[in-house]
N, C-alpha and C positions, 0 to 999 in steps of 0.2 A: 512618238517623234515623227517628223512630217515627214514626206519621203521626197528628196530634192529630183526625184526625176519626174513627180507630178505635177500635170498643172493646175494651177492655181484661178478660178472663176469665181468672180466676184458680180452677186446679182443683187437689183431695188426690188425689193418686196414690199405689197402695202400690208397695215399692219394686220389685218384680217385674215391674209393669206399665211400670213406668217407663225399667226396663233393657230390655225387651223393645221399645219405641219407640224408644228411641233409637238400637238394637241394626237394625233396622227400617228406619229415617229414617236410617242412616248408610249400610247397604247399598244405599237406592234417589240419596246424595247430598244427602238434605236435610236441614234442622235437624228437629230435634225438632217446634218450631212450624209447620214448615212443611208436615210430616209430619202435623199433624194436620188444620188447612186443607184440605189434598189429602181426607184422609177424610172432612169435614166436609162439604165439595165434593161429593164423590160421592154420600153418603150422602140431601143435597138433592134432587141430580141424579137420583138411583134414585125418594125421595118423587115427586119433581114428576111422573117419566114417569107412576108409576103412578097419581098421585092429582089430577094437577092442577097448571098452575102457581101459584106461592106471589105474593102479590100485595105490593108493595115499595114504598112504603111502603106499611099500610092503610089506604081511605079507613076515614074514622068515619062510624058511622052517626047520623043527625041528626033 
């Protein structure tokens, strides 16, 4: 069941990229979505070493 406090992204994939993820995401066992999280994850993980951690929520400045 979905979890209503996440959000919700909706993206155009052509169709090439799209077989190639799920192509991807089935060989490593995960969904498609989950497949993408995992890279989205990493991709964080890579910014933060190199640039800093990401601050969650941000304060505002006043």
């Amino acid at each position: 069941m979905r979890n209503k406090n996440n959000k919700h992204l909706g993206i155009e994939i052509d169709p090439e990229l799209h077989y190639k993820l799920h192509y991807i995401s089935k060989y490593y066992g995960r969904s498609a979505n989950g497949e993408i999280l995992f890279l989205v994850r990493q991709a964080i993980k890579e910014f933060e070493l190199q640039e800093g951690a990401i601050e969650y929520p941000p304060k505002e400045d006043k």
